[in-house]
N, C-alpha and C positions, 0 to 999 in steps of 0.2 A: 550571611556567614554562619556555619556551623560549629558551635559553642567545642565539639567534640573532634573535629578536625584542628581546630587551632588549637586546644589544647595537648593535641602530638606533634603538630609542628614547633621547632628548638625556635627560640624567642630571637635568634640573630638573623632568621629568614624571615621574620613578619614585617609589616609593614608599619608605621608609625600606626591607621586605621585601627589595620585588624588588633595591636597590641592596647588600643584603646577601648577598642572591644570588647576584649577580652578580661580583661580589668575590670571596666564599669559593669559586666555582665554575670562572671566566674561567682561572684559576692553573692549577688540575688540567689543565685541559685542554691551555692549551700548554707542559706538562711533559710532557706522555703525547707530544705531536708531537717528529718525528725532532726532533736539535739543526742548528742548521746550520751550515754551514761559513764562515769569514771567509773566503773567498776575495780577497774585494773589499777587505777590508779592507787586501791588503797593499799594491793597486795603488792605494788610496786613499791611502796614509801617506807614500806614495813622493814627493807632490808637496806644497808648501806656495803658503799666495796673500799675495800683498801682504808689506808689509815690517813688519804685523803677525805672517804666518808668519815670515816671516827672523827677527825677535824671539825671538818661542817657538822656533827649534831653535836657535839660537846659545844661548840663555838668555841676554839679552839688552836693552836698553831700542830705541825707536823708535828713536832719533836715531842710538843706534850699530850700530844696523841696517843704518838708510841711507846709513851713513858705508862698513860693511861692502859695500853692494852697489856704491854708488858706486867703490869703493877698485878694483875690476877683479877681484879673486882670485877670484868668483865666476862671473866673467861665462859662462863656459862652459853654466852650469847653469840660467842665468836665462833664460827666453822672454818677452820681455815687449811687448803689442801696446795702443797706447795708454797708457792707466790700468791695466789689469789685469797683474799681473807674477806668473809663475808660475815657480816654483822646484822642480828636482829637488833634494828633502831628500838625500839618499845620495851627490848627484856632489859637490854645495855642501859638507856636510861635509866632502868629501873632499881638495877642493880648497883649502878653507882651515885643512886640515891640516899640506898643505905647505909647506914652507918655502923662500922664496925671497929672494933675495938676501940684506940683512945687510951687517954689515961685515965687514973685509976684513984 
């Protein structure tokens, strides 16, 4: 069996075999291949979308997301054109780390 032909045939034409095959086999193979590098992955993490992301890195609910974005402490970090709003996760951290004003 040719690891390359079963891998283009759709899994509802194989046979019990070949899909056993292909399983116990597909694995070895890309373990033997280099590993590769997350490169992307850090320039992927850097940014969040929607104020479903602002949620997830504040740890967070929606409403006090949008409380957070609307309040200004972010603004710096936020791009936002239309509906789509994209957030630097690293600046936004950063920023509403600071402490500003207070009383007195």
């Amino acid at each position: 069996m040719n690891i390359a032909n079963l891998l283009q045939k759709p899994l509802w034409q194989m046979t019990g075999e070949e899909f056993m095959y292909l399983s116990q086999n597909v694995g070895k193979d890309t373990e033997a291949k280099e590993p590769m590098t997350n490169t992307m992955d850090t320039t992927a993490s850097k940014y969040v979308y929607g104020l479903a992301g602002i949620a997830q890195l504040f740890g967070c609910s929606i409403p006090t997301a949008n409380r957070i974005k609307k309040s200004g402490k972010i603004d710096k970090a936020i791009r936002q054109i239309g509906r789509k709003i994209i957030v630097d996760a690293e600046l936004a951290l950063e920023l509403a780390g600071r402490k500003t004003g207070g009383r007195r």
